[in-house]
PDB file of N, H, CA, C and O in Angstrom:
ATOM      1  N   UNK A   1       0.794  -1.203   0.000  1.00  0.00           N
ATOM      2  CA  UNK A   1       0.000   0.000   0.000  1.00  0.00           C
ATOM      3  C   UNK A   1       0.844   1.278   0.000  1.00  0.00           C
ATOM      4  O   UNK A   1       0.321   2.091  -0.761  1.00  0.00           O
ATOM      5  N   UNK A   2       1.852   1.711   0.517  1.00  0.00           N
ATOM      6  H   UNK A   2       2.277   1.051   1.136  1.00  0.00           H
ATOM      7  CA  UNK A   2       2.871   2.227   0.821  1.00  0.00           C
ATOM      8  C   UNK A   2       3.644   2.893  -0.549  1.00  0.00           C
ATOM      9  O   UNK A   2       4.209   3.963  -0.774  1.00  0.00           O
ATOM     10  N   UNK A   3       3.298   1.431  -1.487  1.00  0.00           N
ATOM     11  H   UNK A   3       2.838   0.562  -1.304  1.00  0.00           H
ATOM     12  CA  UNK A   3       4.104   1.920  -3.322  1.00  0.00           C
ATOM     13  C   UNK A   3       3.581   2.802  -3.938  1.00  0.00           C
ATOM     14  O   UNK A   3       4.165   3.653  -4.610  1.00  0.00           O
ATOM     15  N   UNK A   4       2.037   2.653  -3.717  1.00  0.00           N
ATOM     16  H   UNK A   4       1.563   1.962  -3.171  1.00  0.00           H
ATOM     17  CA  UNK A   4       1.335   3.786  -4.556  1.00  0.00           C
ATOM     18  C   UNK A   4       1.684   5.018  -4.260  1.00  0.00           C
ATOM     19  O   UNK A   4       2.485   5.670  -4.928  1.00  0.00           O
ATOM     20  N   UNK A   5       1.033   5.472  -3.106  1.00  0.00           N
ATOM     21  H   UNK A   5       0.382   4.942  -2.563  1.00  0.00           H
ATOM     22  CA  UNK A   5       1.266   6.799  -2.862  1.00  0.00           C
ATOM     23  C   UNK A   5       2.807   7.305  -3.007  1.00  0.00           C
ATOM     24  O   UNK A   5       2.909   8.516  -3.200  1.00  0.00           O
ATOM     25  N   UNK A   6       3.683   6.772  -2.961  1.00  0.00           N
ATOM     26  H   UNK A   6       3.601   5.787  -2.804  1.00  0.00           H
ATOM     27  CA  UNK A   6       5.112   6.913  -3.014  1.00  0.00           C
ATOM     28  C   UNK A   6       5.392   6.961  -4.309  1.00  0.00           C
ATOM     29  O   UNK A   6       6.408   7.595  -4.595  1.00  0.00           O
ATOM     30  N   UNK A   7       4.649   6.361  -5.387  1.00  0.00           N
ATOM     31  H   UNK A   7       3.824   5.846  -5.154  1.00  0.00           H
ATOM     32  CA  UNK A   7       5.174   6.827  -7.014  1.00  0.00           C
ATOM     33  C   UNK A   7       3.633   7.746  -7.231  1.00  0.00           C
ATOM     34  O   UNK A   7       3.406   7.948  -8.423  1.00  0.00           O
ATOM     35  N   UNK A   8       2.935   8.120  -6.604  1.00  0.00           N
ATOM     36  H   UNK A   8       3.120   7.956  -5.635  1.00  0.00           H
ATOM     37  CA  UNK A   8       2.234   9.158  -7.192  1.00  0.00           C
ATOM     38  C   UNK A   8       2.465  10.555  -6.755  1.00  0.00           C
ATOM     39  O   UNK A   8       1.813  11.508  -7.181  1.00  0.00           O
ATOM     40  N   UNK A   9       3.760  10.663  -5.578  1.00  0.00           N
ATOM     41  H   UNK A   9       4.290   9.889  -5.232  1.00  0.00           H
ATOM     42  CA  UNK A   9       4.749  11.668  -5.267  1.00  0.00           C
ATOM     43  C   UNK A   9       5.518  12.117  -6.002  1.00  0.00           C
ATOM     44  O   UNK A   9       5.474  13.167  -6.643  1.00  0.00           O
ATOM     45  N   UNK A  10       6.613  10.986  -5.926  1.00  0.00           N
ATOM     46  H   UNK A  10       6.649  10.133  -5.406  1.00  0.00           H
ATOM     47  CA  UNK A  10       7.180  11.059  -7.538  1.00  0.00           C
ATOM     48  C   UNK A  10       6.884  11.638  -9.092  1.00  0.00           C
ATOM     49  O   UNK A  10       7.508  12.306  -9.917  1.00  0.00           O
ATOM     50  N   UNK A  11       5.644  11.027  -9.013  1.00  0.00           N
ATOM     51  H   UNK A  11       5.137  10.484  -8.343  1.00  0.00           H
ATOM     52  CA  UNK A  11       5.066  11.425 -10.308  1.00  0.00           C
ATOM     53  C   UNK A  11       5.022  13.183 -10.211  1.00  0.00           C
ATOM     54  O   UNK A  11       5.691  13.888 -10.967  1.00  0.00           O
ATOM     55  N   UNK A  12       4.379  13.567  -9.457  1.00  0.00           N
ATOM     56  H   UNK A  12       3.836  12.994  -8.843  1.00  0.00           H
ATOM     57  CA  UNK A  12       3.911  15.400  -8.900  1.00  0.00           C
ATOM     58  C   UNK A  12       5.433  15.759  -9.022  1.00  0.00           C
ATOM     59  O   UNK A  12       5.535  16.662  -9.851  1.00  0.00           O
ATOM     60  N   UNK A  13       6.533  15.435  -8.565  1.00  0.00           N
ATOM     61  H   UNK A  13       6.450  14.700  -7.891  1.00  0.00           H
ATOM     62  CA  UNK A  13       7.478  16.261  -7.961  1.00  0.00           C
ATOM     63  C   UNK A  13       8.206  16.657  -9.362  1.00  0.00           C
ATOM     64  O   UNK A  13       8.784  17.614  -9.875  1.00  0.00           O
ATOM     65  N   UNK A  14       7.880  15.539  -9.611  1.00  0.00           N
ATOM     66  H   UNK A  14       7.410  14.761  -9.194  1.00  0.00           H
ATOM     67  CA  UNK A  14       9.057  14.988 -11.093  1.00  0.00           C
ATOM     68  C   UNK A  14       8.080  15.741 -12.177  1.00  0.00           C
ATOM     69  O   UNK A  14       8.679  15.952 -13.231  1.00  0.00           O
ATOM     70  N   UNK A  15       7.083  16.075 -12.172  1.00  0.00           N
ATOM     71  H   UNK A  15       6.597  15.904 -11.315  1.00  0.00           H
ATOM     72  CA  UNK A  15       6.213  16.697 -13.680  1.00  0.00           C
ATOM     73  C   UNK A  15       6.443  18.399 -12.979  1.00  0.00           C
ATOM     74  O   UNK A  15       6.323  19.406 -13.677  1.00  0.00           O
ATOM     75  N   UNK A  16       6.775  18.431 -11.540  1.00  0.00           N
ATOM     76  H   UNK A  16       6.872  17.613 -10.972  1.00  0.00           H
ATOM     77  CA  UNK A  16       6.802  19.626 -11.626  1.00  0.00           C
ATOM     78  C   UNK A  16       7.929  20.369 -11.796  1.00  0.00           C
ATOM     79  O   UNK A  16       8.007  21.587 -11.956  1.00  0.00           O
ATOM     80  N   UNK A  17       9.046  19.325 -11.739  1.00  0.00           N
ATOM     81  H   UNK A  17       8.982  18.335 -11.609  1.00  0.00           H
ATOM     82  CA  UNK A  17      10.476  20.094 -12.038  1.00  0.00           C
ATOM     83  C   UNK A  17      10.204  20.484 -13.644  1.00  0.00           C
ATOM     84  O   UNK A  17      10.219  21.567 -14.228  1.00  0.00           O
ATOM     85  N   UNK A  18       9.922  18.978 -14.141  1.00  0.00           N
ATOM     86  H   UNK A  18       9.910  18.098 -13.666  1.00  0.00           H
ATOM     87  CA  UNK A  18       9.509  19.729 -15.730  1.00  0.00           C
ATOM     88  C   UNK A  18       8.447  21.128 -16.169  1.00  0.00           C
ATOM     89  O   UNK A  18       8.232  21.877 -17.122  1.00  0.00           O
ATOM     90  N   UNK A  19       8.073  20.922 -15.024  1.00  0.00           N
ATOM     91  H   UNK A  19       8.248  20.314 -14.250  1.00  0.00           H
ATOM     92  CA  UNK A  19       7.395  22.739 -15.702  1.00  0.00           C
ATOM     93  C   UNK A  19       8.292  23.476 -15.825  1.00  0.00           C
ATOM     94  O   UNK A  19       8.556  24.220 -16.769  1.00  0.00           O
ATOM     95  N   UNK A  20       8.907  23.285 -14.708  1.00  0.00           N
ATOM     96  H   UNK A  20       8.692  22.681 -13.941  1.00  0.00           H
ATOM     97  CA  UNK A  20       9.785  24.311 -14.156  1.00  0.00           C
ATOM     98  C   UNK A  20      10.779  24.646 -14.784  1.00  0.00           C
ATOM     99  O   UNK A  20      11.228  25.791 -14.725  1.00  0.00           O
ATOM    100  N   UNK A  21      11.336  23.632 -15.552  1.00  0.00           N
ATOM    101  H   UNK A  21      10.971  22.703 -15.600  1.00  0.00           H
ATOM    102  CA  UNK A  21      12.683  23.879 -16.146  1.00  0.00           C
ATOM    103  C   UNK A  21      12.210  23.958 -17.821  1.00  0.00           C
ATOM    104  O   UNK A  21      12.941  24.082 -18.803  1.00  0.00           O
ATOM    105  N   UNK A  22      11.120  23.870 -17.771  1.00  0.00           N
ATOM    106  H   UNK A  22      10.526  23.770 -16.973  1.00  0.00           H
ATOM    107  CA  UNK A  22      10.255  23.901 -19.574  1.00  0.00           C
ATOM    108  C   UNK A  22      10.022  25.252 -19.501  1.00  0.00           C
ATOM    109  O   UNK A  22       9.923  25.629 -20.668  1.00  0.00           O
ATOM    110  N   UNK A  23       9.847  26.418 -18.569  1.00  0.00           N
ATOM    111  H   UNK A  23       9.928  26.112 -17.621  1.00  0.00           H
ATOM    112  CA  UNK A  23       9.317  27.412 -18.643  1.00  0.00           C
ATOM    113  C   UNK A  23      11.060  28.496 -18.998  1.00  0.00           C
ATOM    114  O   UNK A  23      10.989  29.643 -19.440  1.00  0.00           O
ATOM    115  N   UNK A  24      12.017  28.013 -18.779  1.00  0.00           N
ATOM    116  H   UNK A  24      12.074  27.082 -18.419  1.00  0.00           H
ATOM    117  CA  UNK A  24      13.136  28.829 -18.788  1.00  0.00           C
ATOM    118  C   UNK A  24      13.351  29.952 -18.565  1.00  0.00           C
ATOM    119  O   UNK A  24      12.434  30.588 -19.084  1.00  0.00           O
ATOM    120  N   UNK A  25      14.103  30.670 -18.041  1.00  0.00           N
ATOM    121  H   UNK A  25      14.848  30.153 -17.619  1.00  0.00           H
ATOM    122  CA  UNK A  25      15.207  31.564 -17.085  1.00  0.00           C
ATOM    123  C   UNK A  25      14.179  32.888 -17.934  1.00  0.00           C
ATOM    124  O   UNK A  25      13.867  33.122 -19.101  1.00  0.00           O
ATOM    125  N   UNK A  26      13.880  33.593 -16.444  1.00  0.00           N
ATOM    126  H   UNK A  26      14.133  33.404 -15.496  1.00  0.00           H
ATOM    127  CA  UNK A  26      13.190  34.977 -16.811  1.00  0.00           C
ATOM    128  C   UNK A  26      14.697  35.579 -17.447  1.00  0.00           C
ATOM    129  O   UNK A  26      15.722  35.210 -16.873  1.00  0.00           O
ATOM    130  N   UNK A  27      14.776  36.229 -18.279  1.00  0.00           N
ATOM    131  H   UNK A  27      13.943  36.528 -18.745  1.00  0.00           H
ATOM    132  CA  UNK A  27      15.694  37.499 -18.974  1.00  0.00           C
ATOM    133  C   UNK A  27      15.565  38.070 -19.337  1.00  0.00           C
ATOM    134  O   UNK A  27      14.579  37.866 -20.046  1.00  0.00           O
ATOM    135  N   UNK A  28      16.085  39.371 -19.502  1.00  0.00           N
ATOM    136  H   UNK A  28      16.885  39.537 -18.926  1.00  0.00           H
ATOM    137  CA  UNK A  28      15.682  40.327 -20.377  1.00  0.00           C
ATOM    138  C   UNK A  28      16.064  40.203 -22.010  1.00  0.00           C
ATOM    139  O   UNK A  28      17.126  39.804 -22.487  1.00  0.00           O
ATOM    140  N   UNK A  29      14.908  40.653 -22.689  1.00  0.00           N
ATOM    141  H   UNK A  29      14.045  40.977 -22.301  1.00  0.00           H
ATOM    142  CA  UNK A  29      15.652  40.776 -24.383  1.00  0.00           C
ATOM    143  C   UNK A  29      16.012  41.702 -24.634  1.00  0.00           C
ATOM    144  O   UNK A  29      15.752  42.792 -24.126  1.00  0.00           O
ATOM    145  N   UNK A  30      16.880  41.368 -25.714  1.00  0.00           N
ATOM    146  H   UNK A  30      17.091  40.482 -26.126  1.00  0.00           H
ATOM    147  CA  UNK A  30      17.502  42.168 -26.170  1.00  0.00           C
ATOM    148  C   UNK A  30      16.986  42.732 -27.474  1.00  0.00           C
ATOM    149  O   UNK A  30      15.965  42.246 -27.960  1.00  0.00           O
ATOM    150  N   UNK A  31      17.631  43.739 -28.083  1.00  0.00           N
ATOM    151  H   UNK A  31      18.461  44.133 -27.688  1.00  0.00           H
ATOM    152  CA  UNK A  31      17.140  44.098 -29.100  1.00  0.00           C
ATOM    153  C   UNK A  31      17.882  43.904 -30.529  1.00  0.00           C
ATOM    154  O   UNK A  31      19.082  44.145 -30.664  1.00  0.00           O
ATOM    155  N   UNK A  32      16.922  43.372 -31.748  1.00  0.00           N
ATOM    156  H   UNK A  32      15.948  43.176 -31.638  1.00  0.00           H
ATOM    157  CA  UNK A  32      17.560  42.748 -32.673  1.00  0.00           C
ATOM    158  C   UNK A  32      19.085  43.995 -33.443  1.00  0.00           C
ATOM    159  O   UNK A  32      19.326  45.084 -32.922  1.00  0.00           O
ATOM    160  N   UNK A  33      19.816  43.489 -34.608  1.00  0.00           N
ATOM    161  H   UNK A  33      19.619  42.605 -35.031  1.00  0.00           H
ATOM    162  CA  UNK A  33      21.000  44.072 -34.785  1.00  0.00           C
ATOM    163  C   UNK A  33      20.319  45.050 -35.891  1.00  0.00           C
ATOM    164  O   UNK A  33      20.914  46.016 -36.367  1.00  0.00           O
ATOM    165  N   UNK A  34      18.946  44.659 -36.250  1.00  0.00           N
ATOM    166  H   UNK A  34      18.462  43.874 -35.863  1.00  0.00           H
ATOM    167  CA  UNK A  34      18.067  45.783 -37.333  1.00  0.00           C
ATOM    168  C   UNK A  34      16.768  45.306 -37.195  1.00  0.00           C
ATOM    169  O   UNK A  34      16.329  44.221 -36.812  1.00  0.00           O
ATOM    170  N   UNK A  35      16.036  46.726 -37.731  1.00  0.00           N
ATOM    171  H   UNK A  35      16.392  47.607 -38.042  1.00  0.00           H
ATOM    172  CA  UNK A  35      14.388  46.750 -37.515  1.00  0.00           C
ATOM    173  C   UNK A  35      14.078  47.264 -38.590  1.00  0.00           C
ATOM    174  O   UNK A  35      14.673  47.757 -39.549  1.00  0.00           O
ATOM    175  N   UNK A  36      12.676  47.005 -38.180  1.00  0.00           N
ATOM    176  H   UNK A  36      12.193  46.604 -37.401  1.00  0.00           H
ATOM    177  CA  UNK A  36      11.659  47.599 -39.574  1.00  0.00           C
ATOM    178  C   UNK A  36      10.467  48.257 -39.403  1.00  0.00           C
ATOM    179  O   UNK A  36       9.876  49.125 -40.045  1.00  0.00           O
ATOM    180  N   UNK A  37      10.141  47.348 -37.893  1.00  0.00           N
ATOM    181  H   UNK A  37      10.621  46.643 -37.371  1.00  0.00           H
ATOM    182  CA  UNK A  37       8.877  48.458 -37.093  1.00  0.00           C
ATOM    183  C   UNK A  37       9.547  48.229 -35.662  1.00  0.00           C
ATOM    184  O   UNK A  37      10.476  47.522 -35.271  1.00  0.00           O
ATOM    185  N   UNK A  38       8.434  49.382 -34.878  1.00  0.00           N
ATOM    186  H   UNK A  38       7.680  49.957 -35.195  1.00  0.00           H
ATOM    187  CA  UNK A  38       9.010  49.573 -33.535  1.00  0.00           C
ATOM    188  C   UNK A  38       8.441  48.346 -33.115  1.00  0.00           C
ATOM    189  O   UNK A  38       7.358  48.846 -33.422  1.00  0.00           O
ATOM    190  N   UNK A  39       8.153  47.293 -32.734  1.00  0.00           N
ATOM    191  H   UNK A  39       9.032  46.887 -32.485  1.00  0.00           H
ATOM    192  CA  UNK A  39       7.338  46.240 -32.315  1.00  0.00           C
ATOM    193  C   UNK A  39       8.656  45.473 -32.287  1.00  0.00           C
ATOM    194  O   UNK A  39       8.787  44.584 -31.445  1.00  0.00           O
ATOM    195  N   UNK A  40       9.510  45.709 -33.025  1.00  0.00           N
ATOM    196  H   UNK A  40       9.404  46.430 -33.709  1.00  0.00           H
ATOM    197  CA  UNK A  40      10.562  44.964 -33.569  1.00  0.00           C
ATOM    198  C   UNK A  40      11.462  45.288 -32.085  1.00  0.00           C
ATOM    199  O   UNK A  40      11.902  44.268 -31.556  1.00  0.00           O
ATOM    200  N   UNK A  41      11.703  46.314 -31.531  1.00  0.00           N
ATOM    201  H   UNK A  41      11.345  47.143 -31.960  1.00  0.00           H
ATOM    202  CA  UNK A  41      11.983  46.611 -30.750  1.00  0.00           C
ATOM    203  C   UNK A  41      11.476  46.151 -29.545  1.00  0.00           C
ATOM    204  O   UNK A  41      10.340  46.467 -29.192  1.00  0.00           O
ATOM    205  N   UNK A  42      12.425  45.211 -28.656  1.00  0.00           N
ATOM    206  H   UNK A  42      13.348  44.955 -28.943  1.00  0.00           H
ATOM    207  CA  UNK A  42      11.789  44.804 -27.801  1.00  0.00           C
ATOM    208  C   UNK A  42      12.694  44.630 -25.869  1.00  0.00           C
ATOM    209  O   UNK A  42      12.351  43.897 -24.942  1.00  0.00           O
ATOM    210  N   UNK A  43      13.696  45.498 -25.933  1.00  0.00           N
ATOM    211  H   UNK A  43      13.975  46.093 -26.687  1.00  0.00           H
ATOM    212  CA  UNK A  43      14.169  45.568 -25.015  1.00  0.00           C
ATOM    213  C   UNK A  43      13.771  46.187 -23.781  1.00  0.00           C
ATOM    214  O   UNK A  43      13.994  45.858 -22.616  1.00  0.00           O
ATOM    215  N   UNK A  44      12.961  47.418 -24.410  1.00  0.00           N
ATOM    216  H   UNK A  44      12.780  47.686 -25.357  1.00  0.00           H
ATOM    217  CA  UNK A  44      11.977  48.284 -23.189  1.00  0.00           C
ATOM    218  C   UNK A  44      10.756  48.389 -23.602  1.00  0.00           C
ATOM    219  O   UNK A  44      10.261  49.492 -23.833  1.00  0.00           O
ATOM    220  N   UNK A  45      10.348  47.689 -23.696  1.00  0.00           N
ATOM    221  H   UNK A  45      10.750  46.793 -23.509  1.00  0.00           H
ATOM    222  CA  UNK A  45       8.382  47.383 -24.359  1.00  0.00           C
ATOM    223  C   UNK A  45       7.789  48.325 -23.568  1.00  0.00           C
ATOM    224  O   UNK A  45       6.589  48.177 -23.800  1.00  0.00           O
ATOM    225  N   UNK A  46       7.964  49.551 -22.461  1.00  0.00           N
ATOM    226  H   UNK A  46       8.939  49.670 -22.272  1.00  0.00           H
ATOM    227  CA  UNK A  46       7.210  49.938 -21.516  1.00  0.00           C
ATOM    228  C   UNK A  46       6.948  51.073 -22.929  1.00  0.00           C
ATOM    229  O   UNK A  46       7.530  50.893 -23.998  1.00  0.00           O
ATOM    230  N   UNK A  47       6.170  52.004 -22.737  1.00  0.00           N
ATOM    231  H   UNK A  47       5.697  52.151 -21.868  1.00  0.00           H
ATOM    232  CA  UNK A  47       5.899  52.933 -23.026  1.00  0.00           C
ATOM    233  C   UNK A  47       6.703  53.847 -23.125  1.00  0.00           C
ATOM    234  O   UNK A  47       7.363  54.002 -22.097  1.00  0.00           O
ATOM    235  N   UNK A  48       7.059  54.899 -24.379  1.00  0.00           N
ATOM    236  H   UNK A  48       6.523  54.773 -25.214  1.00  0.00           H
ATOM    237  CA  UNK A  48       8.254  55.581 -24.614  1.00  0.00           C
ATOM    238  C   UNK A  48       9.517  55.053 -24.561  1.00  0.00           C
ATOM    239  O   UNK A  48      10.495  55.793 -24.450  1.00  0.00           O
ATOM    240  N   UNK A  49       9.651  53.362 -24.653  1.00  0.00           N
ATOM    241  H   UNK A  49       8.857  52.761 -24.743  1.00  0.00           H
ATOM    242  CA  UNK A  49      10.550  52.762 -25.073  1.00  0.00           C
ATOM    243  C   UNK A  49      11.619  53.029 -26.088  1.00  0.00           C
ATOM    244  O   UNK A  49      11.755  54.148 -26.582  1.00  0.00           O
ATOM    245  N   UNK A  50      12.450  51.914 -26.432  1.00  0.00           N
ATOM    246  H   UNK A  50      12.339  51.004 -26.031  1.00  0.00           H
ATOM    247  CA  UNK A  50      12.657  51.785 -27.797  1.00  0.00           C
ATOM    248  C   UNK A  50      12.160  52.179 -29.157  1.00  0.00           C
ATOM    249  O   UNK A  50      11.565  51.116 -29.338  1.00  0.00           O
ATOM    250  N   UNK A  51      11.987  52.670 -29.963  1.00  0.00           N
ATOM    251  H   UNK A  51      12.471  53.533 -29.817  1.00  0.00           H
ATOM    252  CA  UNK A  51      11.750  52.553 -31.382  1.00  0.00           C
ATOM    253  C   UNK A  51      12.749  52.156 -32.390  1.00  0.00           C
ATOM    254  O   UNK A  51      13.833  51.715 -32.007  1.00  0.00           O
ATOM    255  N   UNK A  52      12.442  52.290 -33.830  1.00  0.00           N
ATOM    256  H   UNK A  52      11.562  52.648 -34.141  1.00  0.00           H
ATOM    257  CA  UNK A  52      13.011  51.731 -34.633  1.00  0.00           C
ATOM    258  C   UNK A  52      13.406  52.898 -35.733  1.00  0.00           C
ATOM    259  O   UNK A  52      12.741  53.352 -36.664  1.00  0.00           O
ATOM    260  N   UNK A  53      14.415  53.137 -35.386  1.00  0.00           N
ATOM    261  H   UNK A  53      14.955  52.768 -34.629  1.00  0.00           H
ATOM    262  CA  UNK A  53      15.225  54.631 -35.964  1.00  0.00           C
ATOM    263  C   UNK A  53      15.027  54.857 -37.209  1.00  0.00           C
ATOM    264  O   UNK A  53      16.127  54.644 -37.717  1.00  0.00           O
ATOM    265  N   UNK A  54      14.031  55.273 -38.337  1.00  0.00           N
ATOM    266  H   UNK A  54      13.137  55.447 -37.924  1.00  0.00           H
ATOM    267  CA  UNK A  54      13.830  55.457 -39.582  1.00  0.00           C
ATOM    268  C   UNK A  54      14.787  56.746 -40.499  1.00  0.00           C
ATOM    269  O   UNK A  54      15.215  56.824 -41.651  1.00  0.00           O
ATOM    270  N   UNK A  55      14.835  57.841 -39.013  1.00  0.00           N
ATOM    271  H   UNK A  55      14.488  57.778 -38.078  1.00  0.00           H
ATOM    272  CA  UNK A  55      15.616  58.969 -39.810  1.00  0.00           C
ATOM    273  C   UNK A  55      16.778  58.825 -39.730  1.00  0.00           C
ATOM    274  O   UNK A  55      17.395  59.886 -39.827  1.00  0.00           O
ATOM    275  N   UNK A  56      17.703  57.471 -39.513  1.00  0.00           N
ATOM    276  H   UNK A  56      17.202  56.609 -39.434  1.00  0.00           H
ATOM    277  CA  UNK A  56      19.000  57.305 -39.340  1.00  0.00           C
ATOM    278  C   UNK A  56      19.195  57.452 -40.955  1.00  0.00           C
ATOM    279  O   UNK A  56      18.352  56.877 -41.643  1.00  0.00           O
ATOM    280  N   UNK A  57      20.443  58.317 -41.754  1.00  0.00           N
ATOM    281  H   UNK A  57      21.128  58.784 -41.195  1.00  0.00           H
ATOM    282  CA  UNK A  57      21.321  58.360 -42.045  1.00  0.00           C
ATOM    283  C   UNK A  57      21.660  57.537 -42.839  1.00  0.00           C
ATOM    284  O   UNK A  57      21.566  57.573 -44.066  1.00  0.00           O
ATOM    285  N   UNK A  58      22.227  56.454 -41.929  1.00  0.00           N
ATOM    286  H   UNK A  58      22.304  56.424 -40.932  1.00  0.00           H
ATOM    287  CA  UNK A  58      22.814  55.274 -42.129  1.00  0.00           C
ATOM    288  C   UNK A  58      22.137  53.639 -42.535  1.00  0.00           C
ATOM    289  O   UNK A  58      21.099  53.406 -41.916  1.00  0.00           O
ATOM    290  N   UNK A  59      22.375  53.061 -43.023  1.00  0.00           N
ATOM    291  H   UNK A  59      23.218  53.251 -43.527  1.00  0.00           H
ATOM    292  CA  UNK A  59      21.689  51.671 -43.007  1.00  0.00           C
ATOM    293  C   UNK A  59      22.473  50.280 -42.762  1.00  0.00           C
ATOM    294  O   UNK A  59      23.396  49.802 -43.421  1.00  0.00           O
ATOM    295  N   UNK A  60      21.859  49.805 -41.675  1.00  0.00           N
ATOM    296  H   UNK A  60      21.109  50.193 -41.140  1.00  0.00           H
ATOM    297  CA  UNK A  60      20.395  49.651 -41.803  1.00  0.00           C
ATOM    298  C   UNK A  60      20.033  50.689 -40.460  1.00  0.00           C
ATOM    299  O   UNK A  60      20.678  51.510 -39.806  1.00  0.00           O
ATOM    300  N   UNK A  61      18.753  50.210 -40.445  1.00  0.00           N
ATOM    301  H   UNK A  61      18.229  49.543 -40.975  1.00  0.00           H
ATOM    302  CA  UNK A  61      18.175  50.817 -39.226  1.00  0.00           C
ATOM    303  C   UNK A  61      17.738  50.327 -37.972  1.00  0.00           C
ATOM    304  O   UNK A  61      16.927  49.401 -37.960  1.00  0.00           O
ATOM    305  N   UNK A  62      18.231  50.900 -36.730  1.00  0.00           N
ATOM    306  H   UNK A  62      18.890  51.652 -36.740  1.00  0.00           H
ATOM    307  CA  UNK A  62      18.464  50.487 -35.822  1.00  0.00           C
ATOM    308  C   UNK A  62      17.335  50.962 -34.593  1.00  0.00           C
ATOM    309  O   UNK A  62      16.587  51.914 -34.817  1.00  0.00           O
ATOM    310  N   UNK A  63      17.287  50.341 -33.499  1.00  0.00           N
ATOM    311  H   UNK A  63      17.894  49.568 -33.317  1.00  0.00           H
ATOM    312  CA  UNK A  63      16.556  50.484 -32.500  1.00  0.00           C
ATOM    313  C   UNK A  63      16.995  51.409 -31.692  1.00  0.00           C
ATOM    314  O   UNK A  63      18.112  51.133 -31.255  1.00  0.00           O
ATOM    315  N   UNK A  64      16.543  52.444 -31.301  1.00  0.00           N
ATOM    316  H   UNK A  64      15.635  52.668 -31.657  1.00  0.00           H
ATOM    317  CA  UNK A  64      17.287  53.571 -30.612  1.00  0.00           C
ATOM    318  C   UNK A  64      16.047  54.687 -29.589  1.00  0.00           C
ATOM    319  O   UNK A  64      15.036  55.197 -30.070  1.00  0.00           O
ATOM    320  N   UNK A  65      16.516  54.827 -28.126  1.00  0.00           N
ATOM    321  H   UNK A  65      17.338  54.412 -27.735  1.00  0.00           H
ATOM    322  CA  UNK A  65      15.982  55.467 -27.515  1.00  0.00           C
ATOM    323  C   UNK A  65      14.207  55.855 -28.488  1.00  0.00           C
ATOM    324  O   UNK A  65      13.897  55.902 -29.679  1.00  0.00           O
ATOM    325  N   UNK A  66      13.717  55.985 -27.642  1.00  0.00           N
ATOM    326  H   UNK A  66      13.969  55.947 -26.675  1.00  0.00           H
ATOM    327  CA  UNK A  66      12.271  57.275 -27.992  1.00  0.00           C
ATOM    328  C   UNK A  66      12.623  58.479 -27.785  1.00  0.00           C
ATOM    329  O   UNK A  66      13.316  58.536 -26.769  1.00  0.00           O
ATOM    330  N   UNK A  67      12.463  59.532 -28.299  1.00  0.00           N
ATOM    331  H   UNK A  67      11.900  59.486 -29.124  1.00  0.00           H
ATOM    332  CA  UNK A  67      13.127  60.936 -27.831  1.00  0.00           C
ATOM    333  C   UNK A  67      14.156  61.504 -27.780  1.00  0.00           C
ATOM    334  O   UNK A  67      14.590  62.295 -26.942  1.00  0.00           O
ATOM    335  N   UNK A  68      14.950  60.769 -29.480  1.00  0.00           N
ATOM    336  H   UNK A  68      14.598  60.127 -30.161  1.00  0.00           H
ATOM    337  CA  UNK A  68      16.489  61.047 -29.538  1.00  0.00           C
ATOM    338  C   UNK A  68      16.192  62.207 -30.607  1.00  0.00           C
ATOM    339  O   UNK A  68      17.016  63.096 -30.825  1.00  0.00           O
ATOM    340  N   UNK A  69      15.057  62.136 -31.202  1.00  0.00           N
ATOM    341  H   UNK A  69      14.388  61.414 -31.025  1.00  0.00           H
ATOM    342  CA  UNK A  69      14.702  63.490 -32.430  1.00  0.00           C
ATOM    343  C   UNK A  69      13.604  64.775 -31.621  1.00  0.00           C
ATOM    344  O   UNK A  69      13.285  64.630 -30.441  1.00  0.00           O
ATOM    345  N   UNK A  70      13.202  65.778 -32.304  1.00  0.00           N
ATOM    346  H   UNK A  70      13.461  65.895 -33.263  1.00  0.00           H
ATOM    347  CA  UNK A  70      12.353  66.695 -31.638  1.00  0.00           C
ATOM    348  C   UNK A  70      10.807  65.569 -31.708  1.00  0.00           C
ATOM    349  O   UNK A  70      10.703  64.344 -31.775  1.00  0.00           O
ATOM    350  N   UNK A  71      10.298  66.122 -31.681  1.00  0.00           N
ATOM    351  H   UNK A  71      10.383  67.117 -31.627  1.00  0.00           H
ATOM    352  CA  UNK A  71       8.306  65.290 -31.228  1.00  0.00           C
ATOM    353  C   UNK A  71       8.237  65.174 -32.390  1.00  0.00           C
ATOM    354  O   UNK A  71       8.980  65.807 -33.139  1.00  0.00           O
ATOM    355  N   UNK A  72       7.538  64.530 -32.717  1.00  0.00           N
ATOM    356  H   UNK A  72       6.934  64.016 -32.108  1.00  0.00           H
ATOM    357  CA  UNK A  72       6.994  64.183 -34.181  1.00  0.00           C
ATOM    358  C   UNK A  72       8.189  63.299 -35.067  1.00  0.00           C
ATOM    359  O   UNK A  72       7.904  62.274 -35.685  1.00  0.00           O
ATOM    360  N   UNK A  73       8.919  63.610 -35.038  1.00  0.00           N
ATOM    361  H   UNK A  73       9.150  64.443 -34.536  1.00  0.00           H
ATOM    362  CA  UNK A  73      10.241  63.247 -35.834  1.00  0.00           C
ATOM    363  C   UNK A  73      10.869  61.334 -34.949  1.00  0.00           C
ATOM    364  O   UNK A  73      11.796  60.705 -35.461  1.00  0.00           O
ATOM    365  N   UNK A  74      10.354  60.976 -34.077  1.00  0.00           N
ATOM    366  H   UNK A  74       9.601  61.486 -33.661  1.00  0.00           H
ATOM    367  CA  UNK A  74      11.077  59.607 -33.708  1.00  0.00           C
ATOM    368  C   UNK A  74      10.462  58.642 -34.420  1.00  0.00           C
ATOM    369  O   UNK A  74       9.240  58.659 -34.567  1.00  0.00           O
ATOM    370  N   UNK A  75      11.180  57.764 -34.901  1.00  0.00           N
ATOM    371  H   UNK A  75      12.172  57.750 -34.781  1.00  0.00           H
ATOM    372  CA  UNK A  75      10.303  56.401 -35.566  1.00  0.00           C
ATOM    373  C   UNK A  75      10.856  56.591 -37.138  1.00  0.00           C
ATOM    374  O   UNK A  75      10.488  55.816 -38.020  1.00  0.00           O
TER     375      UNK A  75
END
């Protein structure tokens, strides 16, 4: 009587490490090496985050602060 309950412990402990280790390591992301929309951008998802630098210059285009141009002009 003793076996059962003792592999239906097992069973719980052992399916729950597998959640556990199926769900993997909170981290932060990072942001890709080029974008195309701000969505793409995903290092500070909060609001006034990241965007995806369109008036850069240069190419390609990169993810860069919110509020590196005057108002109207970021993105």
């Amino acid at each position: 009587m003793t076996l059962l309950p003792n592999r239906t412990k097992w069973t719980l402990l052992l399916s729950g490490l597998v959640c556990l280790f199926a769900a993997g390591p909170a981290s932060a992301q990072t942001n890709p090496a080029t974008c195309t929309n701000d969505i793409d951008c995903v290092a500070t998802p909060q609001c006034g985050g990241d965007i995806c630098d369109w008036n850069s210059t240069t190419a390609p285009m990169k993810c860069r602060p919110a509020g590196s141009y005057a108002a109207g002009n970021d993105g």
